[in-house]
C-alpha positions as CSV (number, residue, x, y, z in Angstrom):
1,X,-109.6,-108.1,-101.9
2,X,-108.5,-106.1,-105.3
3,X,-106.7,-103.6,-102.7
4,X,-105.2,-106.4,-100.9
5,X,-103.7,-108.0,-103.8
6,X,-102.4,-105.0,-104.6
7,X,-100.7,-104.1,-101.5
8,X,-99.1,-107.6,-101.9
9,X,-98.1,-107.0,-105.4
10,X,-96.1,-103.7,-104.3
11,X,-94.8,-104.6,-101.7
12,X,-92.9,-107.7,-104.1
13,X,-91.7,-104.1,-106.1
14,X,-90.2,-102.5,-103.3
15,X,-88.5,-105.6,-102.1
16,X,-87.1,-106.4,-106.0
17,X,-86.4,-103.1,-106.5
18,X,-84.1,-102.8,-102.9
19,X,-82.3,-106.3,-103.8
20,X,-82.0,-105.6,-107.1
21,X,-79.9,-101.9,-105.2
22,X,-78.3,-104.7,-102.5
23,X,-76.9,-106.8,-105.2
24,X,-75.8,-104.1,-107.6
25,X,-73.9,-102.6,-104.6
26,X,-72.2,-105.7,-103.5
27,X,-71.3,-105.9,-107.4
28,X,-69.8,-102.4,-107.5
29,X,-67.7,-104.1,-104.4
30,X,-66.2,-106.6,-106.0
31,X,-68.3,-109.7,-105.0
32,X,-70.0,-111.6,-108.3
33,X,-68.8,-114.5,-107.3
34,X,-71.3,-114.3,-104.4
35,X,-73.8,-112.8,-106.1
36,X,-73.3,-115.9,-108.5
37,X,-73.1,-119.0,-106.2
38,X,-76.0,-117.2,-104.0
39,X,-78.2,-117.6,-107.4
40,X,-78.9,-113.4,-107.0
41,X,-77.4,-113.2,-110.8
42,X,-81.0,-112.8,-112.1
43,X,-81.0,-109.8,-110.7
44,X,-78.5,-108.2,-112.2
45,X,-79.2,-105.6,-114.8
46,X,-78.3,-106.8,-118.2
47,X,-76.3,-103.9,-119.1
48,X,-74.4,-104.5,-115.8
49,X,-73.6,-108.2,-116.8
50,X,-71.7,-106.4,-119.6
51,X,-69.5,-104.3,-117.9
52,X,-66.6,-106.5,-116.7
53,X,-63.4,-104.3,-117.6
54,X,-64.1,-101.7,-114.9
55,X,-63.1,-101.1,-111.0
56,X,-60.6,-104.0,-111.1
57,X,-57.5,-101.6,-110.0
58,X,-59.7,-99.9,-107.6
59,X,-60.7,-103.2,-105.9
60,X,-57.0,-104.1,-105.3
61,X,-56.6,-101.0,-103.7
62,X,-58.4,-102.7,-100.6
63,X,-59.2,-105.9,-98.5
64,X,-61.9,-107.8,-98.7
65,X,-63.6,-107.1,-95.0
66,X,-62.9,-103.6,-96.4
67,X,-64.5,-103.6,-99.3
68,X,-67.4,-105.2,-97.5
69,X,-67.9,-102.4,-94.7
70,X,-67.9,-100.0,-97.5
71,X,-70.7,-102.0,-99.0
72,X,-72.5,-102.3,-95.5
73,X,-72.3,-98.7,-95.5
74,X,-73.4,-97.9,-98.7
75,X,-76.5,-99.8,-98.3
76,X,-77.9,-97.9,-95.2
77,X,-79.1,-97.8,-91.6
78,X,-80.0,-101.8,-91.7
79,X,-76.7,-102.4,-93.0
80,X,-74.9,-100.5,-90.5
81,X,-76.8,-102.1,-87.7
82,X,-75.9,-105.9,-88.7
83,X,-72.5,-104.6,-89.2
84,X,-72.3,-103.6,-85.6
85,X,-74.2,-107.0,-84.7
86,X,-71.3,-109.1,-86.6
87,X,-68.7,-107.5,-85.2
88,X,-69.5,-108.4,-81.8
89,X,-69.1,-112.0,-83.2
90,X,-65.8,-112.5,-84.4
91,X,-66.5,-116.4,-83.3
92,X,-68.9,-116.2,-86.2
93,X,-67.2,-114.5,-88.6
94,X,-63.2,-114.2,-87.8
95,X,-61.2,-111.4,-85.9
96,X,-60.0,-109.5,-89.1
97,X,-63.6,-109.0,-90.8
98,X,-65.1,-108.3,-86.4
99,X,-62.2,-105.5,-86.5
100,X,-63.1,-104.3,-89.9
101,X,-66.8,-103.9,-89.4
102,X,-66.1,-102.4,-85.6
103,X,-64.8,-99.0,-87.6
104,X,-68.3,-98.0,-89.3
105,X,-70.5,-95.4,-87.5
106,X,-73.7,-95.1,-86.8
107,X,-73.5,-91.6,-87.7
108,X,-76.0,-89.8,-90.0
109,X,-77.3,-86.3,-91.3
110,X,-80.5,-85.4,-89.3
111,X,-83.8,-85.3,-90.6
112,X,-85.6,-81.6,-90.5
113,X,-86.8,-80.8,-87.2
114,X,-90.6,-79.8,-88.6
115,X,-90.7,-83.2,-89.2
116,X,-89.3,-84.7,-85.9
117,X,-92.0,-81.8,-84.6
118,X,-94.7,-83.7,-86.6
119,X,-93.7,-86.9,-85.3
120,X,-93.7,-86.4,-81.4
121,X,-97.0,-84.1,-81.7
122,X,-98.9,-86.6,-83.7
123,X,-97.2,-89.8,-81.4
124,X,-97.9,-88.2,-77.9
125,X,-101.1,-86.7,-79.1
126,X,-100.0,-83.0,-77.9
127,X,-99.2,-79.6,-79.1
128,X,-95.5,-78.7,-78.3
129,X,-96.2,-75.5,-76.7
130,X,-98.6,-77.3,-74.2
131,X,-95.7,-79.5,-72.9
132,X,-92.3,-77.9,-73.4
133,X,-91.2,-74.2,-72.8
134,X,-88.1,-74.8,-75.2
135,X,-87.6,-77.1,-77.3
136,X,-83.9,-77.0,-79.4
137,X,-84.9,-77.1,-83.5
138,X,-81.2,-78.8,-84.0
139,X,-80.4,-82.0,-82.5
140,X,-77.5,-83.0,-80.3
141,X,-77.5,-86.0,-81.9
142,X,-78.5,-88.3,-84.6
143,X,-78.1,-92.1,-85.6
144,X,-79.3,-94.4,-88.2
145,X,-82.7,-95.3,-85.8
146,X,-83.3,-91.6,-83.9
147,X,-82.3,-88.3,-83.3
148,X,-82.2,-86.3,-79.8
149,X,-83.4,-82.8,-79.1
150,X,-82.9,-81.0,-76.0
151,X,-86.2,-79.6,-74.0
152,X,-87.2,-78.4,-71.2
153,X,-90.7,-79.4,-69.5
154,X,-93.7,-76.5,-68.3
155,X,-92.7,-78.1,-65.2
156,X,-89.1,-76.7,-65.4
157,X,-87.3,-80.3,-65.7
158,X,-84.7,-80.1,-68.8
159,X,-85.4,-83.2,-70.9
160,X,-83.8,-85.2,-73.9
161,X,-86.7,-86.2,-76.6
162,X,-85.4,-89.2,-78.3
163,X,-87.9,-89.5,-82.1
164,X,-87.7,-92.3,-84.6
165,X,-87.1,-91.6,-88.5
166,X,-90.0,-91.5,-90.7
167,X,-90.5,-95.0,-92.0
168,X,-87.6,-96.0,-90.9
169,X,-89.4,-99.3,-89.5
170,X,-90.8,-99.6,-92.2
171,X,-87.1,-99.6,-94.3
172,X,-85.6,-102.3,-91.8
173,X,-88.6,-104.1,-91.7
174,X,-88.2,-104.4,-95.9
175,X,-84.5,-105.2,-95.6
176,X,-85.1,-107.9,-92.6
177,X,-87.4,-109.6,-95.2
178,X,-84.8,-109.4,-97.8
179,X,-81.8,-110.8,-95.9
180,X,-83.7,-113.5,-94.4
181,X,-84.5,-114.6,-98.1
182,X,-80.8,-114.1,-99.3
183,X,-79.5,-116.3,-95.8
184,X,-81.9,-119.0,-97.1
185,X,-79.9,-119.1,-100.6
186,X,-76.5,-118.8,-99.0
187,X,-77.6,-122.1,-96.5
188,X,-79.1,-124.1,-100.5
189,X,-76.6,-122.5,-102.4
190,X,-73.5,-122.5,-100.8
191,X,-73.2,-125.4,-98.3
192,X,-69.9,-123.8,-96.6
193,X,-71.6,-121.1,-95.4
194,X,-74.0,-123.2,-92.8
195,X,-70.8,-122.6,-90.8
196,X,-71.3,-119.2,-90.1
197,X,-75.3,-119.6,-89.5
198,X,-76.4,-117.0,-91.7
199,X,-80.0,-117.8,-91.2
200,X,-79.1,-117.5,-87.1
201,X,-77.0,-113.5,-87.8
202,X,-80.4,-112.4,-89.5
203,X,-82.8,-113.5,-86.8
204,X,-80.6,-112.0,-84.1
205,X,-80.1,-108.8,-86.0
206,X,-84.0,-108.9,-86.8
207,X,-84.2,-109.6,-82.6
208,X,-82.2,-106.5,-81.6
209,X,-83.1,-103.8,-84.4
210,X,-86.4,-104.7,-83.3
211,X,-86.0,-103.7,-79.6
212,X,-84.4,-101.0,-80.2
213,X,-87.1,-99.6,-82.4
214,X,-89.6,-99.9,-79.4
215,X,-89.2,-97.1,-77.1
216,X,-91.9,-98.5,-74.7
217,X,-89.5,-101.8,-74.5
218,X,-86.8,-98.9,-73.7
219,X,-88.8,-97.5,-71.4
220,X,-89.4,-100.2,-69.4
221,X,-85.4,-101.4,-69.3
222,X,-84.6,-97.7,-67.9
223,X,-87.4,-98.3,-65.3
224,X,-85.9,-102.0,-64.4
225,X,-82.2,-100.3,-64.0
226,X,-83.9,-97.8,-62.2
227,X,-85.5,-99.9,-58.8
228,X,-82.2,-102.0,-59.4
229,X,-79.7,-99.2,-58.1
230,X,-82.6,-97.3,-56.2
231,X,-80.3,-98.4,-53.1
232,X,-76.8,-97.5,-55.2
233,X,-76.0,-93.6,-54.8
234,X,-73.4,-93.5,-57.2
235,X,-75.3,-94.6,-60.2
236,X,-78.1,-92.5,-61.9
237,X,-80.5,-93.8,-64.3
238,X,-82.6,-91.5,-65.6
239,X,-86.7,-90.7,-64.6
240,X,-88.9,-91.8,-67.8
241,X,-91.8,-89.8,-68.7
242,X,-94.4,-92.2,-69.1
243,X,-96.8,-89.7,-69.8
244,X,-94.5,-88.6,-72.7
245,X,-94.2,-92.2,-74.3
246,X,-94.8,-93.9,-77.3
247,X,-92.8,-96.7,-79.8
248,X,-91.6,-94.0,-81.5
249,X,-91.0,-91.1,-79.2
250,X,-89.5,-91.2,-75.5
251,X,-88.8,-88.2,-73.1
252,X,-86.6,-89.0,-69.6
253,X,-84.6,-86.8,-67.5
254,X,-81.6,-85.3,-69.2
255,X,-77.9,-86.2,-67.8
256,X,-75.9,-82.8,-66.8
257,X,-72.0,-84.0,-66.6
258,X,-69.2,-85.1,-69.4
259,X,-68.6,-88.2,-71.3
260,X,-66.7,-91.0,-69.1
261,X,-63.9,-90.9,-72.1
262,X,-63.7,-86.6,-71.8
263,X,-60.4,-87.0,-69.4
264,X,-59.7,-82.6,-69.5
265,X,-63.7,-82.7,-68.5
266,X,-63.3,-84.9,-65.7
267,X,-60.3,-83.2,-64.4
268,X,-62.0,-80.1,-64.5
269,X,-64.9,-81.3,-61.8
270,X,-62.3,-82.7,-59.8
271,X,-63.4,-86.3,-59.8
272,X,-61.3,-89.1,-58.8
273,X,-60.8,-90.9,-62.1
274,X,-59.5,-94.5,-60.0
275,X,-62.9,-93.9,-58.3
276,X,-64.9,-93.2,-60.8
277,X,-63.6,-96.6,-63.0
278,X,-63.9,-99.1,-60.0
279,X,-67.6,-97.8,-59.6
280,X,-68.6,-98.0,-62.8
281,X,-67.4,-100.8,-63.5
282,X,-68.6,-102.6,-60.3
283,X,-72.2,-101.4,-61.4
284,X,-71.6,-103.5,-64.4
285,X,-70.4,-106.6,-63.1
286,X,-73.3,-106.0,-60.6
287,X,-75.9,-106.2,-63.4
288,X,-74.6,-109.1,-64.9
289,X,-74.0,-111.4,-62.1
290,X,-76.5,-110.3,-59.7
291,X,-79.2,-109.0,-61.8
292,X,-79.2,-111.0,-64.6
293,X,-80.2,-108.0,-66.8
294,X,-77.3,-105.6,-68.1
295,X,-76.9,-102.9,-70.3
296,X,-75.1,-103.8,-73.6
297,X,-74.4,-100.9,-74.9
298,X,-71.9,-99.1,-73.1
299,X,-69.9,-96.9,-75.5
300,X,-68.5,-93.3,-73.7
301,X,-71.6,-91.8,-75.7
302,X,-74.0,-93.7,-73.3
303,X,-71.8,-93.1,-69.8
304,X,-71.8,-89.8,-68.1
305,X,-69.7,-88.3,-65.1
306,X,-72.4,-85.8,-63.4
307,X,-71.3,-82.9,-62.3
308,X,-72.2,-84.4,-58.2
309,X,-69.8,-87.5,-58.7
310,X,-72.5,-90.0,-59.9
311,X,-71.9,-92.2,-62.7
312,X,-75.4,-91.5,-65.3
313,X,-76.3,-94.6,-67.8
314,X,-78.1,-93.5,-71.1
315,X,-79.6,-95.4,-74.1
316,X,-81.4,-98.5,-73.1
317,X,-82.4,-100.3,-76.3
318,X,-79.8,-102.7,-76.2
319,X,-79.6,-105.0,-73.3
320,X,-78.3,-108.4,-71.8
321,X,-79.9,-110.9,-70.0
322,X,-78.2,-114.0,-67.8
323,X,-80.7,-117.0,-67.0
324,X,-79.7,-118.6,-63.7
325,X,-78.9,-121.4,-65.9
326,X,-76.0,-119.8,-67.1
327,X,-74.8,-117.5,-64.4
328,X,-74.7,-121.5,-63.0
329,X,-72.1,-122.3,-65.8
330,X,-70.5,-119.2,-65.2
331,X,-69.7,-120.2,-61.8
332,X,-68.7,-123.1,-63.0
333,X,-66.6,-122.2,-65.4
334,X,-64.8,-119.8,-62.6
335,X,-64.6,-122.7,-60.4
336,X,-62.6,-125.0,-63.1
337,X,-60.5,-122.0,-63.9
338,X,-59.4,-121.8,-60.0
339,X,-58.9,-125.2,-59.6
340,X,-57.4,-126.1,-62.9
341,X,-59.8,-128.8,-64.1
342,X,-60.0,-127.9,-67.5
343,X,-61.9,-131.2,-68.4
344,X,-64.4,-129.4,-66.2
345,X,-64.0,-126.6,-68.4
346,X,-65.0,-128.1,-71.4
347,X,-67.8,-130.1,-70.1
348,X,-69.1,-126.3,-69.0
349,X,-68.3,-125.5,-73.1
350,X,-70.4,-128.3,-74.3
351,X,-73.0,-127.6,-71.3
352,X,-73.6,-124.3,-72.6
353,X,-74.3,-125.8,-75.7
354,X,-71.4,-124.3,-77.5
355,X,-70.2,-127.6,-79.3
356,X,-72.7,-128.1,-82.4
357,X,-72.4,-130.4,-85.1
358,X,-70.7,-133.9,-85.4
359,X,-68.0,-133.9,-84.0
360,X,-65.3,-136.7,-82.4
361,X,-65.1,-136.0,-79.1
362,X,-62.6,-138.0,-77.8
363,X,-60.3,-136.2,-80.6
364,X,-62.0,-132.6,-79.8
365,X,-61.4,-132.7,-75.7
366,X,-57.6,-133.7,-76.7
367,X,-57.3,-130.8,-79.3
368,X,-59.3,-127.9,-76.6
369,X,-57.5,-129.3,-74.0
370,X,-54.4,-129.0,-75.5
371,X,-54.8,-125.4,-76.4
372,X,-56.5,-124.4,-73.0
373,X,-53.8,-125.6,-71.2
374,X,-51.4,-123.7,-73.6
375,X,-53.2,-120.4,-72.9
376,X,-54.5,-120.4,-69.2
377,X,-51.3,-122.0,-67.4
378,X,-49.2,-118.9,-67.5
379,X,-51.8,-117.0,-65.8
380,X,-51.2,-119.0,-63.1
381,X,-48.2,-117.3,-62.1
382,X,-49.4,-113.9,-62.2
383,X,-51.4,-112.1,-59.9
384,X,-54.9,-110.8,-60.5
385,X,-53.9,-107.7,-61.4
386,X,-51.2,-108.8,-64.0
387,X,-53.8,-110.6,-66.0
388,X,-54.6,-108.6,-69.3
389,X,-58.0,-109.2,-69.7
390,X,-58.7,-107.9,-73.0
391,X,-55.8,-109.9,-74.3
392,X,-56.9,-113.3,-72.9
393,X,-60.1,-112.8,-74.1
394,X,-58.8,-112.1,-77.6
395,X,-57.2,-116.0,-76.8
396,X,-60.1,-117.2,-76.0
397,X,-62.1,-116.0,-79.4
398,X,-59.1,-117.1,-81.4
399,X,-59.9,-120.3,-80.0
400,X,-63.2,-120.6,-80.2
401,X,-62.8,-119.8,-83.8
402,X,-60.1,-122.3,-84.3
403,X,-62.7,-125.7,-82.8
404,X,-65.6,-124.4,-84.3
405,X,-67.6,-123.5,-81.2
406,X,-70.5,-121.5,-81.5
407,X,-70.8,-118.9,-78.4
408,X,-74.2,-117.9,-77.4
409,X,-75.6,-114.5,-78.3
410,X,-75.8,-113.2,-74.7
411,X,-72.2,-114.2,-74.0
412,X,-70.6,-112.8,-76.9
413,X,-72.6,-109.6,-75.9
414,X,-71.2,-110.2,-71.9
415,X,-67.5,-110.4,-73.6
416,X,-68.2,-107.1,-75.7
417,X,-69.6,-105.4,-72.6
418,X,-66.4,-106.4,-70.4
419,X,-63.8,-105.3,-73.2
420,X,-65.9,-101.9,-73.6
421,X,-65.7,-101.2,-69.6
422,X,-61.8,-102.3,-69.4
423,X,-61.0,-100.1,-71.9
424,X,-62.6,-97.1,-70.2
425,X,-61.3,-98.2,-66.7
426,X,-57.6,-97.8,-68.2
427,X,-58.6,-94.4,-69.9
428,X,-59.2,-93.1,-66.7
429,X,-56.5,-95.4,-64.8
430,X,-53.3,-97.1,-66.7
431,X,-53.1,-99.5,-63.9
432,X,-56.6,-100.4,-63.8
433,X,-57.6,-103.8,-63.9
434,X,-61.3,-105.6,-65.1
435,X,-60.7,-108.5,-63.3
436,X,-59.5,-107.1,-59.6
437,X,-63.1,-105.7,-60.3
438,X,-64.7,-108.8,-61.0
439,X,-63.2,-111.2,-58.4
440,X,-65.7,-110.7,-55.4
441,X,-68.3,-111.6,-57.6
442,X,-66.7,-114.4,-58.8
443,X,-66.3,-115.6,-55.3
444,X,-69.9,-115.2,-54.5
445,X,-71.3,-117.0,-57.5
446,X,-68.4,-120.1,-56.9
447,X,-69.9,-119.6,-53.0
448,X,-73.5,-119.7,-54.3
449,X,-72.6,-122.7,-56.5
450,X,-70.7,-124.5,-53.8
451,X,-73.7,-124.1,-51.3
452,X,-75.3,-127.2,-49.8
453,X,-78.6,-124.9,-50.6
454,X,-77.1,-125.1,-53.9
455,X,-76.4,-128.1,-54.3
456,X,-79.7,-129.6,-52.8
457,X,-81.6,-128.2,-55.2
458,X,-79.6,-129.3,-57.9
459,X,-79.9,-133.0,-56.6
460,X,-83.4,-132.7,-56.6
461,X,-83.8,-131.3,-60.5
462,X,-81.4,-134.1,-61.4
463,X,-83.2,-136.7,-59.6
464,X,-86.3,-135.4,-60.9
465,X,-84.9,-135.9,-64.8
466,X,-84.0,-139.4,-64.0
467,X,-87.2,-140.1,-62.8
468,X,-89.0,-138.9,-66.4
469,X,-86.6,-140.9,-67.8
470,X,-87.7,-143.7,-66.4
471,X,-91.6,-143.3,-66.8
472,X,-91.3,-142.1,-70.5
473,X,-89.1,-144.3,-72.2
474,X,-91.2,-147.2,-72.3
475,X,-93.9,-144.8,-74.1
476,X,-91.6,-143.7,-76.6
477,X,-90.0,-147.2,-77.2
478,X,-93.7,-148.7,-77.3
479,X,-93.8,-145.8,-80.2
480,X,-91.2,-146.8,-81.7
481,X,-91.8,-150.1,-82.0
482,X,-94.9,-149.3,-83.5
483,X,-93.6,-147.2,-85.9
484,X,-90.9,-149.7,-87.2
485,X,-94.3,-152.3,-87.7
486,X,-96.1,-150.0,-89.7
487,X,-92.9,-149.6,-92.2
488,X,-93.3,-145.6,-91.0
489,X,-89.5,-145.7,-89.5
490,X,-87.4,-143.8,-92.7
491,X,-83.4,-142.8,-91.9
492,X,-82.5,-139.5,-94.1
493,X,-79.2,-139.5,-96.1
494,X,-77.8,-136.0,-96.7
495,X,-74.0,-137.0,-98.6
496,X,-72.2,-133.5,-97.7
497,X,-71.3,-131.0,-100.7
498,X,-73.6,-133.6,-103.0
499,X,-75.8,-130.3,-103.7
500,X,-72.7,-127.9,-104.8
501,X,-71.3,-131.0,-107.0
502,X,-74.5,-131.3,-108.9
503,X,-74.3,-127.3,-109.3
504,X,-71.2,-127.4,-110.3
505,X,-71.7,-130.2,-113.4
506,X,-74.9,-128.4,-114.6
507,X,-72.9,-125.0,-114.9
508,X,-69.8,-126.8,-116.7
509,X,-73.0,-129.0,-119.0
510,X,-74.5,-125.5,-119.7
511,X,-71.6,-123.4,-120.6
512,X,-70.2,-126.3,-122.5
513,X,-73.6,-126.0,-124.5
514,X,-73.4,-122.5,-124.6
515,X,-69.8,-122.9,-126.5
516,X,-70.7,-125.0,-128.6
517,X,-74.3,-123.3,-129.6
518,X,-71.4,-120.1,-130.4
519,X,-69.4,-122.6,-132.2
520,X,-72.0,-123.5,-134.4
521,X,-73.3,-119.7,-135.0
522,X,-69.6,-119.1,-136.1
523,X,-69.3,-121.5,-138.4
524,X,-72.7,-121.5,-140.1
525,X,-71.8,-117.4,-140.8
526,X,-68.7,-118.3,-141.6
527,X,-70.5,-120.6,-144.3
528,X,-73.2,-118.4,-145.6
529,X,-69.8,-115.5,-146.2
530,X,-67.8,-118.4,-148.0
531,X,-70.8,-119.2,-150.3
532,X,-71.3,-115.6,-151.1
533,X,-75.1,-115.7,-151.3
534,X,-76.6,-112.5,-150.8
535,X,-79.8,-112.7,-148.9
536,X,-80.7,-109.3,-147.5
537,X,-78.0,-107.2,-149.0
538,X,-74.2,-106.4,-147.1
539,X,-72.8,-105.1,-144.3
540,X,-69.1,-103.6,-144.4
541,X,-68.8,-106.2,-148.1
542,X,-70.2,-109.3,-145.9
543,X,-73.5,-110.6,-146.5
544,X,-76.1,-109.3,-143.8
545,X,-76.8,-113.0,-142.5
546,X,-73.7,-113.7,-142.4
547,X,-72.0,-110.7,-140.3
548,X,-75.6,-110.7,-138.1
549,X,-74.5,-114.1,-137.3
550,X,-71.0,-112.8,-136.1
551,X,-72.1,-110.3,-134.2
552,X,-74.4,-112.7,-132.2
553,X,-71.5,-115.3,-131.7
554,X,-69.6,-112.4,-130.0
555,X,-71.9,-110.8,-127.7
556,X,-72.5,-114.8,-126.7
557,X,-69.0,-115.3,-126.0
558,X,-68.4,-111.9,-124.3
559,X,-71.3,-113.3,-122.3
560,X,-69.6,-116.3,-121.8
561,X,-66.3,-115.0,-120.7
562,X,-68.0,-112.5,-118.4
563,X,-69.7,-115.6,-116.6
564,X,-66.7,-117.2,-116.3
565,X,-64.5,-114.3,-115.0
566,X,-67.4,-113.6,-111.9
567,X,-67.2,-117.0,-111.1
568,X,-63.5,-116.6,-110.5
569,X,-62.6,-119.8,-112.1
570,X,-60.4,-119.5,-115.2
């Protein structure tokens, strides 16, 4: 029990001690008057609260999504990994802090080898001479999660050895805790920020750093992509090792080509780079809207061109999935596009449950029809190929940001996905196009939609929803009713912004006491000086009391002032 109480007691240190580091940072950045409204002032070092004429000139020097990546990357490998998460969601969190955060890295110095050494031998159970003939000391790679080390098998068969920091679960799991606890303040302490969902960014960022720090989970997505193209020459997942398999240590096949971005490497094997776009590509678009299960990470690091034509994937911790729910809307949505219903359209928008909120409806379908109509009717006069796709889905966020809709997590990651692969399809071809791509299976979900099969089965699920309609509602008014007689029926009034206004008073009530409690210091010194009484002898002439007295009413005010200037409101 003692040891348990304890453990609970230190792990209360660690976490104080890495806020107390996360707000000092954010400080350092330029953001008190976050650190303020959040209520994360307490912990604030007292000899920081005094500090207030310093870095001013150097904050100028740069934005504020700057200064906040800077902060994100100052703060470490969690950091950096929510950083990458919000910049897939621009809907969340607006274009120009998305582009800002896309810039940092997930770059960083590798730990020692004897240590990633001590790490596989004690996770797989095995000595490394038993298993591996080589094995490279430096690695060709390292991130804020892993590192890779080239090796080659007793077998013969060269491998890549992916291995997990030290404690770096532990780390994330620490900071997960901690920013779950500061999204809670933000949501009680700054009602404006419910907009952005910052209780919803941490547990999504606490749902993908957690995959990716289970290599079985890896495992088993390499294995799924695997029987997927087993019929598809042209791709080449890797072989896993299950043998060689742990949370924190993975072995597969290793990839022998160039990056799909390495243009002079491409040209040198001779590779048709049209080719070589339209497959990989298609691969994609086969995942999503075939499999249902895509890979979501698909930066030139991860792609390979092998040296025998085939396209290699690599890094599977980060992956998509598409219900048949919503490859339904999809097809939907495709459909309204083709035939210009863009009431249709929105119904898909509020189908996928992208409208949250109150909102006026009759006022919202004007304003998003208004706008769709604006964007999508002079893509009617161009042909597939014209259409830019990255560009019309930079029109798309811009309005999704502009109505408030929220975009579900696998969508924004399907949007991120398709700009990635466009952008390497025009690397290796100007004039190639995602969408040419894209259009057969398009037409086969519309076809799949449209299909009396379809359709039948849709009937049925809608006829069977009716029909619990029907049988349950007299039980739940019958509950109702019995509610209301039991005086059990209550209605809950939340007044918006009521909770900020009351914050607000008791701040001005308290620094209003504040002033006058230095008032009054001032002017009783001032009194005991003017009456000349000399109780425990002087200080530069003035009686000690007295200049005491003074020196306490201006540390107060420099107090004061300081609290005022974080707040930002002179």
């Amino acid at each position: 029990m003692a040891i348990t109480r304890f453990l609970r007691y230190w792990q209360t240190y660690k976490n104080i001690r890495r806020i107390k580091q996360i707000v000092n940072v954010f400080l350092r950045h330029g953001f008190g008057q976050f650190i303020e409204r959040a209520n994360l002032y307490r912990f604030v070092p007292l000899r920081t609260k005094f500090k207030f004429f310093n870095r001013w000139e150097k904050l100028e020097k740069h934005t504020i999504p700057e200064r906040l990546r800077l902060a994100f990357s100052e703060l470490g490998p969690s950091f950096i990994k929510l950083a990458q998460i919000l910049s897939s969601r621009p809907d969340l969190i607006t274009t120009e802090y998305a582009d800002e955060l896309k810039k940092l890295q997930d770059k960083v110095p590798p730990f020692p080898s004897d240590e990633a050494v001590h790490i596989i031998e004690s996770e797989l159970n095995i000595s490394l001479k038993e298993v591996f003939t080589e094995f490279e000391d430096i690695p060709v790679a390292a991130a804020s999660i892993a590192q890779v080390h080239y090796a080659t098998l007793k077998t013969g068969e060269k491998v890549i050895v992916k291995v997990q920091r030290p404690d770096i679960r532990e780390i994330i799991e620490d900071d997960i805790t901690i920013l779950t606890a500061i999204a809670r303040l933000m949501v009680k302490y700054i009602p404006e920020s419910k907009l952005f969902d910052p209780e919803g960014i941490v547990n999504e960022f606490a749902r993908t750093v957690k995959k990716e720090l289970d290599f079985i989970a890896e495992a088993k997505n390499a294995q799924r992509f695997k029987r997927n193209f087993i019929e598809n020459h042209k791709i080449c997942i890797p072989t896993i090792y299950s043998n060689l398999l742990s949370e924190k240590v993975i072995v597969m096949e290793r990839l022998e080509g160039v990056r799909i971005d390495d243009i002079s490497g491409i040209n040198a094997l001779g590779m048709d780079k049209s080719e070589l776009a339209r497959t990989g590509v298609d691969a994609y678009f086969k995942m999503m809207f075939e499999d249902g299960f895509f890979h979501a990470d698909p930066h030139p690091g991860n792609i390979f061109v092998m040296t025998d034509g085939r396209i290699g994937l690599m890094d599977f911790g980060i992956v998509g999935w598409l219900t048949p729910d919503m490859k339904e809307s999809i097809a939907s949505v495709f459909l309204a596009l083709f035939n210009r219903k863009f009431d249709d359209l929105i119904d898909q928008y509020i189908e996928l449950g992208m409208v949250t909120g109150e909102v006026d409806f009759d006022e919202f379908r004007r304003a998003l029809k208004k706008d769709l109509v604006d964007i999508l009717e002079p893509l009617y006069d161009l042909t597939i190929s014209e259409v830019n796709f990255p560009e019309y889905l930079e029109l798309l966020t811009r309005l999704v940001i502009k109505h408030g809709l929220k975009v579900p997590s696998e969508l924004m990651l399907l949007n991120k996905t398709i700009l990635i692969l466009d952008n390497i399809g025009r690397q290796l071809d100007p004039s190639f196009n995602a969408i040419t791509v894209a259009e057969p299976y398009a037409a086969k979900l519309i076809k799949k939609r449209l299909s009396p099969k379809s359709i039948l089965e849709r009937t049925k699920e809608n006829l069977s929803n009716i029909s619990n309609m029907f049988i349950e509602t007299p039980k739940h008014l019958n509950r109702l009713l019995r509610k209301t007689l039991r005086d059990e029926v209550s209605i809950n009034f939340n007044p918006v912004g009521l909770d900020k206004l009351i914050k607000d008073i008791d701040r001005s009530s308290n620094r209003l006491a504040f002033s006058i409690i230095v008032a009054a210091i001032i002017l009783g010194s001032s009194m005991l000086i003017q009456s000349n009484i000399d109780i425990g002898g002087r200080i530069w002439g003035l009686p000690t009391i007295g200049a005491i007295g003074f020196l306490v009413a201006f540390l107060l005010g420099i107090r004061l002032l300081i609290s005022i200037i974080k707040s930002g409101r002179l």
